[in-house]
Structures are given as C-alpha cells and as structure tokens.
FISELO-206268 format. One record per residue: residue in one letter; z, x, y of N, C-alpha, C, O in turn. Coordinates in steps of 0.2 Angstrom, whole numbers, plus 5000, padded with zeros to 4 digits. Atoms other than C-alpha are relative to their C-alpha. Layout:
residues N
AZXYZXYZXYZXY ...
END
This chain:
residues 346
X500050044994500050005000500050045006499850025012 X499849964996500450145010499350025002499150005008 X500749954999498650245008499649955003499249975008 X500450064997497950065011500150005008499750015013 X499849974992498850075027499750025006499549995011 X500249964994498350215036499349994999499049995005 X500750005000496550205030499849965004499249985007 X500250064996496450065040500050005008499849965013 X499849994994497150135053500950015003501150055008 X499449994999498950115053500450065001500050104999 X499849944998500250245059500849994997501349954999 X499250025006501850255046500550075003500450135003 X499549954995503250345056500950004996501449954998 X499150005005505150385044500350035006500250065011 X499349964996506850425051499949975009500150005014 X500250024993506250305067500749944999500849914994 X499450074999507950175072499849985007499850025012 X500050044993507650045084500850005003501350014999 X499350004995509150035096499849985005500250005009 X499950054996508549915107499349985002498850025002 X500550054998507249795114499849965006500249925008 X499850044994506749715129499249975000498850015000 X500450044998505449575131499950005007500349995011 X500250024995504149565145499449964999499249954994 X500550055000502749435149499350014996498949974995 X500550025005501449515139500250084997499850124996 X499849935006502249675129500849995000501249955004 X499450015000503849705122500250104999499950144995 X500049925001504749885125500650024994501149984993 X499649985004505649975111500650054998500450094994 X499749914999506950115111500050024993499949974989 X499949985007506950215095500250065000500050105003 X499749944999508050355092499850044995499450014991 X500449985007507450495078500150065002499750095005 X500049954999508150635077500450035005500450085007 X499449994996509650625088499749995009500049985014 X500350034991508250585105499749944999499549914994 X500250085000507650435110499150015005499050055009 X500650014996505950375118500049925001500549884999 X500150074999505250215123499249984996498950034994 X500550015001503750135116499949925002500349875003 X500250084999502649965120499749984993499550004988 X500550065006501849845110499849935002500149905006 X500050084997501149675112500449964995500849924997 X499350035003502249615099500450044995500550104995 X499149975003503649665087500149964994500449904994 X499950025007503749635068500750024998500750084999 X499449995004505649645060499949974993499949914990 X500050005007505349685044500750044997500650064992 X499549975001507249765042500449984997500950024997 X499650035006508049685031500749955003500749925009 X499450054997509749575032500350015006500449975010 X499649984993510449685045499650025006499750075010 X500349974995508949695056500250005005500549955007 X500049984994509149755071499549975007499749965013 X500450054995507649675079500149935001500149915007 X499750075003508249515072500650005006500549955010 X499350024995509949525083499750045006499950025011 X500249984991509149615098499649955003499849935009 X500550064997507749475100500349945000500049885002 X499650065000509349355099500049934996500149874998 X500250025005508949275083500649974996500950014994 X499250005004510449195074499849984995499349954993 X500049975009510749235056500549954996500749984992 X499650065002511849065051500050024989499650054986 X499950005007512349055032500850024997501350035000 X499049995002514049085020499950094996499450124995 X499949935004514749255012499949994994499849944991 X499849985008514749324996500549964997501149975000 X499750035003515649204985500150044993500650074991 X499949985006515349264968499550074997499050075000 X500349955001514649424961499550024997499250015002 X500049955007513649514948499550065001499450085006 X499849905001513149684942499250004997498949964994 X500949975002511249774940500250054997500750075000 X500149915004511149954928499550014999499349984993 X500649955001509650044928500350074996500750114999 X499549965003510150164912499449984994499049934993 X500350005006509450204896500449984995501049994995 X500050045008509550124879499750034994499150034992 X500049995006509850204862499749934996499249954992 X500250055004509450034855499849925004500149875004 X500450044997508149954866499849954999499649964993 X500150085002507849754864499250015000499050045004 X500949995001505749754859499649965006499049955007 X500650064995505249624872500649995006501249995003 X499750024998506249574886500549945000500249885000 X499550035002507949494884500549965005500849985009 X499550024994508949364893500349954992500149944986 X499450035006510649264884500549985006500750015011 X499550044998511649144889500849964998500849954992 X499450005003513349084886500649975003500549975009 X499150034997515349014891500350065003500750065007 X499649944995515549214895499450025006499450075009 X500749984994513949204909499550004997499349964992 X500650015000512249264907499950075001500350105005 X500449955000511249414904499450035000499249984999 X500749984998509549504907499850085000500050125004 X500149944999508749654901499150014998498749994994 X500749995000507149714905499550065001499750095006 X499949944999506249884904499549985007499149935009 X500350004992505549944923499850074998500050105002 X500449935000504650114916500750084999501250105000 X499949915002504950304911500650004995501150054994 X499349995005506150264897500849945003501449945001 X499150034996507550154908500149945001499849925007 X499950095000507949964907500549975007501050005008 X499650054997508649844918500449964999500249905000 X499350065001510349754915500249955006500349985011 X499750044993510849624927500349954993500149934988 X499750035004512349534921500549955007500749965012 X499550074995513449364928500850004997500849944995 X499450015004515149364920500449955003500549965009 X499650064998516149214922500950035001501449995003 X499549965001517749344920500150045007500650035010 X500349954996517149454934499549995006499250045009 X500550024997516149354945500650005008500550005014 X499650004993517549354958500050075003500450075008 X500049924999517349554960499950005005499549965006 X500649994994516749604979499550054998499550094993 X500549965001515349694980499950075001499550104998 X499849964999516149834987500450054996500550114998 X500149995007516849864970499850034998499350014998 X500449935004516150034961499849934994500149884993 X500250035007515249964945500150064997499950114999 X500249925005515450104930499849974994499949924991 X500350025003514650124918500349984992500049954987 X499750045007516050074904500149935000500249894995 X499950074998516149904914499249984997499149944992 X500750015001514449884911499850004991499549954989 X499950025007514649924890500349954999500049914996 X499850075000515949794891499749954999499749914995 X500250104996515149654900499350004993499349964989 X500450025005513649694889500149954992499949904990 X499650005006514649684873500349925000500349894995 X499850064999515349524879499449965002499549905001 X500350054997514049434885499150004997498749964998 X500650005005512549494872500350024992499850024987 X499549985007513849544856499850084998500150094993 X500149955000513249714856499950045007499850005012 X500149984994512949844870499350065001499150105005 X500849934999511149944866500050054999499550084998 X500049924996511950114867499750015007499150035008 X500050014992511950104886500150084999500550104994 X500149944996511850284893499650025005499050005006 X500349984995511450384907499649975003499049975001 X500250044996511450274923499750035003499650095003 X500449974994510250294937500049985006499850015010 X499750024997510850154946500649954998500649924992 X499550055004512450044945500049975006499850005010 X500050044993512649914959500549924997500649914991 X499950065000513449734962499649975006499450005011 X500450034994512649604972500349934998500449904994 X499750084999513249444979499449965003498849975004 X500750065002512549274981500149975010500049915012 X500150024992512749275003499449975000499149994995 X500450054997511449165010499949995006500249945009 X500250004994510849175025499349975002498949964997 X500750014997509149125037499949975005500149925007 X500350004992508449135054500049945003499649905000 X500350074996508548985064499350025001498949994997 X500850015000506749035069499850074998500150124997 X500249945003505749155063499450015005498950045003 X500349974994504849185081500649995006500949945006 X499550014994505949235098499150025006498950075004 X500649964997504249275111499750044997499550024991 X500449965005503349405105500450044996500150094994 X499549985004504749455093500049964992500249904992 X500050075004504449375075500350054996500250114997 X499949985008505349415057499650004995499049994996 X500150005006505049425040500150044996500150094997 X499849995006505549465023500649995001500849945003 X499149995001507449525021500449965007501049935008 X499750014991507549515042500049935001500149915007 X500250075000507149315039500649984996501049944998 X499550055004508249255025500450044996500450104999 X499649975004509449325012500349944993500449884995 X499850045004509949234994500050064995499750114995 X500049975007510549284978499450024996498949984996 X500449965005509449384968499749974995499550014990 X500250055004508649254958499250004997498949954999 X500650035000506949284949499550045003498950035002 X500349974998506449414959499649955007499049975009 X500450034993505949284975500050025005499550005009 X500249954993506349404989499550035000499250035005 X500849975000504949484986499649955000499449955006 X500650045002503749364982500149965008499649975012 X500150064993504249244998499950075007499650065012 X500349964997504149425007499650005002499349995007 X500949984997502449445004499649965000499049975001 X500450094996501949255008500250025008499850025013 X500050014993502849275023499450065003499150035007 X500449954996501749435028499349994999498950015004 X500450025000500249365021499849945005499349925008 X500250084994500449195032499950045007499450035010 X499949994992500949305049499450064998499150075003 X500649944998499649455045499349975001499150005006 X500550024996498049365049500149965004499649965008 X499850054993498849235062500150065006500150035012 X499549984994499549385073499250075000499150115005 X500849975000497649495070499749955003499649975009 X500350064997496749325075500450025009500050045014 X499850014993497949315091499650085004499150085007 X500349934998497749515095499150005002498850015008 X500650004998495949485093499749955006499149955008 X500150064995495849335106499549944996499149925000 X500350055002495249215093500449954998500349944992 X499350025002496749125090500049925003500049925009 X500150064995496648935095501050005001501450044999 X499449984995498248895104500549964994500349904992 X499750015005499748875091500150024993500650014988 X499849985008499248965076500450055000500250084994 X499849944998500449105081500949944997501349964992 X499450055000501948965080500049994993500450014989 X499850005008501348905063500450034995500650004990 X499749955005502149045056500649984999500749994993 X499350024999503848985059500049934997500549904994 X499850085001503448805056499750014990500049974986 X500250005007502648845038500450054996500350054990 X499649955006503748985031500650005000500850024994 X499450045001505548905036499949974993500250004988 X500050025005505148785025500050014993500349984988 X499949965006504848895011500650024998500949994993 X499649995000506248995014500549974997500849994993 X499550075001507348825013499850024992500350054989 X500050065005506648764997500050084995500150064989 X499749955004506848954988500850014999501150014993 X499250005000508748974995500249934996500549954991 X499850055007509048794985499850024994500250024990 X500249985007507948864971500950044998501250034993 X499649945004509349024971500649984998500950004993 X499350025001510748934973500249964995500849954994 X499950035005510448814959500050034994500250004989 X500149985006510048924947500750064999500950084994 X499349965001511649034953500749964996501149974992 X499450045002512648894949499749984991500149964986 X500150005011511848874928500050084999500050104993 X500149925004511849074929501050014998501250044993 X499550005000513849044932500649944997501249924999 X499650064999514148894923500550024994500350064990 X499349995003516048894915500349954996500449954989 X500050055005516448734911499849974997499349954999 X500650055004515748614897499649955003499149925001 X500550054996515148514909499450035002498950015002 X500549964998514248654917499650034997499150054999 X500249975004513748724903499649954996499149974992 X500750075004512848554895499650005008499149985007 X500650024994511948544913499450065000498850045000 X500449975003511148714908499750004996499150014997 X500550025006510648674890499449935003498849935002 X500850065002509848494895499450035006498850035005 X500749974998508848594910499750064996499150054998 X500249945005508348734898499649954995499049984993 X500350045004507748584888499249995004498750015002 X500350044996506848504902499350065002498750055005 X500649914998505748704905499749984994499149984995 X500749995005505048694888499749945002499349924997 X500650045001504048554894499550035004499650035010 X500649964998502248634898500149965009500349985014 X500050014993502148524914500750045006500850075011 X499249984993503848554922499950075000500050105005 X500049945002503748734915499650045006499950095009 X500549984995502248764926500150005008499850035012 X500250014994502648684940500750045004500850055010 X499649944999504248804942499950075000500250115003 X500449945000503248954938499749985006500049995011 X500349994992502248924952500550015005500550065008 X499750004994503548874963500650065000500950065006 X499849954999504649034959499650055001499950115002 X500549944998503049144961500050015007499950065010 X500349994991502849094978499549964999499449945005 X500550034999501349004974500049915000499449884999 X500350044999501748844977500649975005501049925004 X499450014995503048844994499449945004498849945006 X500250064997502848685003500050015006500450045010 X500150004995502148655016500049965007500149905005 X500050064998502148545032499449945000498949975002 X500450045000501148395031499450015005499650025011 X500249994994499548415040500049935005500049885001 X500050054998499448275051499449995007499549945011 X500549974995497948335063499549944999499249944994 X500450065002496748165065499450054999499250105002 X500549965006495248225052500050075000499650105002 X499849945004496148365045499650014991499649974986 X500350015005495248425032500649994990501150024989 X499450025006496048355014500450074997500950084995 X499749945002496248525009500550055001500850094998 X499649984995497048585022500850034998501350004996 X499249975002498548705018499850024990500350054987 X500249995007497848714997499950065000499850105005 X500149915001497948874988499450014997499249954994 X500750025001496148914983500250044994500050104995 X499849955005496849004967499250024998498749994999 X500549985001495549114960499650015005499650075005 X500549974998494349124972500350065006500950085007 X499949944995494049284985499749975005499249935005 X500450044994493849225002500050075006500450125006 X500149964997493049315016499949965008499649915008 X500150024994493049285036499650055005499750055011 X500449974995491849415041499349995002498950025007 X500750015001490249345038499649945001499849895004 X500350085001488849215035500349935004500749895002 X499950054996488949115050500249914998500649885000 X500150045004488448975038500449974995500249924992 X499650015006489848965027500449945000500549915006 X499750064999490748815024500650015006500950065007 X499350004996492148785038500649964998500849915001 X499450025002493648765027500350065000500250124998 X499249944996495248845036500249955002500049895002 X499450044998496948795040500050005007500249955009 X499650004993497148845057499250035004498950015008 X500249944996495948995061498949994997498649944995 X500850015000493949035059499649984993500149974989 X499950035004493048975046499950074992499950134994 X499949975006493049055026499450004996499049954995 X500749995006491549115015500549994994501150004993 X499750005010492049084995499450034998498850035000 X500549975004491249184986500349974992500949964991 X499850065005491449074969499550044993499450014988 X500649985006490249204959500050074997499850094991 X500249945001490449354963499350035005499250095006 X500249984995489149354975499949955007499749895008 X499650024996489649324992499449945004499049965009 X500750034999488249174995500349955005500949945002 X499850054998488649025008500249954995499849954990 X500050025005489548904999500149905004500549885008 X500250054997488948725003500549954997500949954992 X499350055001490048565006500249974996500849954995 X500050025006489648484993500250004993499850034989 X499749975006490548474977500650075000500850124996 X499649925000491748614985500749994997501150044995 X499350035001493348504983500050004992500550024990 X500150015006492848474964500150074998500650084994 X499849955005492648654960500550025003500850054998 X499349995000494348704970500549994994501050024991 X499450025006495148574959500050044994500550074993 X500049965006494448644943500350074998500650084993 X499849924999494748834949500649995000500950024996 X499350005002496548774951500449984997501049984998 X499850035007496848694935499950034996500150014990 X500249935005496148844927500650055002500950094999 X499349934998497448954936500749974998501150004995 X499250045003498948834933500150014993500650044991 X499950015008498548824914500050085000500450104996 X499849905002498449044914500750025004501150065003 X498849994996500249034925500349974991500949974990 
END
C-alpha cells in the first residue's frame, strides 16, 4: 500500500506528531513536532487517521462520547507444539476461544474467560496465564511457547459525533472504537477511506457537486452505529455465563447455520453490506447507493458510459473485461445477477 502510495505521488513522512491545528477559510495550518523541532505546514484539508487518541480528532473539537472498558480479554501471538489443522474457535460456561495461524510458524489466541473478564487492561498477560485460560477454555493447551505478543483488550466504545469539523474530517480508529469483534475495525476502516478518498479527490479537483463532501459523515455514521451494535452483541454471547446466556448463544449459533441468515452476516461483518441512508433525491436512480460486487468500475473515460453514480461523475463498468460503454439497458438485471453470484461465493 505504501509503494502504491508514493508511486502515485504521495509523500509518507515517520516520527511526524501533530501538536496542534488551526482552521482558516480555505486551508488548515498544522504544527508538527519531529525530532524535538517543530514547523508549520498547510493543507486544504486534514485527514485523522490516528487512532482512538487522535490528536486531530480533539484539536478539530470533535467529541469522542462512549463507555469504558468494562470487561476484558487476552490476544497471544506464540507458537504451538501442537497446532490445531484448520482454524479453531470453542465455546463454553468458561467463555470462548479462537485460534488462528497469521504466518512464519506463529498462531493467534484470543481468549474471553468468564473467570477473568474483570481483569483491566493494564494488567501484564503472561504467558502461563495464557496456558491456563487455554487449558480451561479448550481442555488442552497446544504446547504454547515462545510469545511474540501477549496483550489484553477491552470492549470501550466509543464514536465521533461527526466525522467532519470544516476542513477537518476522521476515519478509522480516529472515528469509532469497539471491542475487537471479527476483525471490523479494519474492514469499516477501509470503507470509511474508500467512501471519503474519492469524495475529498472530486472536491480537490473542483468537480464535486455541492454536498458530496458532507455525505461522508452522513453515510459512514451509520455504519459505524450498526458495527458497534454488531460488537457489542456478539461481546455479550462471547461472555455469556449464565444458562440463560448461554441458551441465547446455542439458539443463535443455530440460527448462522441457516445459508440465508449465514450470508447475510458475512456480508454485514465484511463491511460489505453497511447501511446506508435512504436516498430520497426526486428520480434518484434505483440503484443508487448498491454495491456493484464484481464488477471494475472506471471514472476516467468514455464520455458515453452509462451515468450510474451515487453522488459524483458518472461510472464506466467494464462487465467483460473489456472496458466498452455499458448501455442502460438490462444493466440493473446483470447488477442483480453479478450480485447474487457474489453473495452465493461469500
């Protein structure tokens, strides 16, 4: 991503800290320290990508609302004498477990203990805790050795009132924050960067009709939302204790092996099926806001190309392989098709 980057033109700069900000009517100034001195720099706008404790986020006066860490649990990056053949998850009255290999020899544990879920985060993890919890919570322990990371992570909650202040906008970490679930912080990352990187390229280039700049906010909010319910639900069957919590698990777990519902939560924890707002634009086109799965779309060419777009200019489909105008006709048909071909391979 990085090589993509600069090839492109970008300029990728380490050891830079913002230390403060200041909005004017068409740039925003940045201070940056690096290296013990500081400078100024401009920009027309200002991306915070910094994670939970951005910096630009609380400079641009952004409020971060949500609850603390309530409950716990524990990640080990560490090798395994006796590696599981496929990736392993197990559940149970002592929590929940998950082991997954991530390369060069070395798996991932992530574990919830219902003994141990009160821990703070702050808390060392070692690596005999870790034998333990395994041992309890899978009845054997792998042969766990030689950590490479041991961590705790809690299920804090947090998200931007807005995710635009003026030329000041968020995304990823710098936007929301939710238990560890699934790997959705990434995925809703890289929605959120994929919504705002051609919207804030459009604006830069002066082809931007007036509000698609705002959309960003009004379309990845709601994302956000309907992920932090996803995290928070599924924290609550990762932690259920009681038999009551613990039958609410089994009948959802039931309720996943059915191929529809099965699907349509695989999409919606991929990221690929965050909701959106209604459009409500008199003859907005039907499609409007649809993921065109499958296909490659292009906005450089062929004046002639159909004019399906959400917001911005219109979209070549290339539907073949070769990038040919793609005419109005019957386009909605093969969308749906291509996207009921991609559902059934989710």
């Amino acid at each position: 991503m990085e090589e993509h980057a600069v090839a492109v033109g970008a300029r990728v700069l380490r050891g830079q800290e913002v230390v403060s900000l200041t909005q004017g009517p068409d740039a925003v100034e940045v201070v940056i320290r690096a290296g013990g001195t500081h400078r100024t720099v401009q920009a027309r706008w200002v991306v915070g990508c910094d994670g939970t404790r951005s910096a630009v986020r609380q400079a641009a006066g952004i409020d971060f609302p949500g609850q603390d860490t309530t409950l716990t649990g524990w990640l080990a990056d560490v090798e395994l004498d006796d590696p599981p053949t496929a990736p392993l998850a197990a559940t149970g009255p002592a929590g929940s477990f998950l082991a997954a290999p991530i390369g060069d020899g070395v798996h991932r544990l992530a574990g919830l203990s219902t003994a141990t879920m009160h821990r703070g985060t702050g808390e060392p993890l070692t690596l005999e805790e870790v034998r333990e919890q395994t041992r309890t919570l899978l009845g054997r322990d792998l042969g766990i050795r030689n950590p490479r990371w041991l961590s705790r992570y809690g299920n804090a909650t947090r998200q931007a009132t807005r995710h635009r202040a003026g030329r000041v906008l968020v995304a990823g970490d710098a936007a929301h924050m939710f238990f560890p679930a699934g790997g959705q912080g990434m995925n809703l990352g890289i929605q959120d960067a994929t919504n705002l990187g051609w919207k804030l390229a459009a604006t830069l280039q002066d082809r931007a009709p007036d509000g698609l700049l705002d959309s960003y906010d009004t379309e990845r909010r709601p994302a956000a939302r309907a992920v932090i319910d996803n995290t928070r639900a599924q924290l609550a069957l990762f932690a259920a204790a009681s038999p009551e919590q613990i039958a609410l698990r089994e009948v959802w777990s039931a309720a996943l092996a059915e191929p529809q519902t099965n699907r349509q939560w695989a999409r919606r924890i991929a990221g690929f099926d965050d909701p959106l707002p209604a459009d409500t634009t008199p003859g907005a086109h039907p499609l409007n806001g649809t993921r065109l799965a499958g296909l490659a779309l292009d906005a450089t060419d062929a004046p002639t190309a159909h004019p399906l777009m959400h917001h911005g200019r219109p979209l070549l489909l290339d539907l073949g392989g070769t990038r040919t105008p793609c005419p109005a006709e019957g386009l909605e048909q093969r969308v749906a098709t291509v996207n009921s071909e991609a559902a059934q391979a989710i």
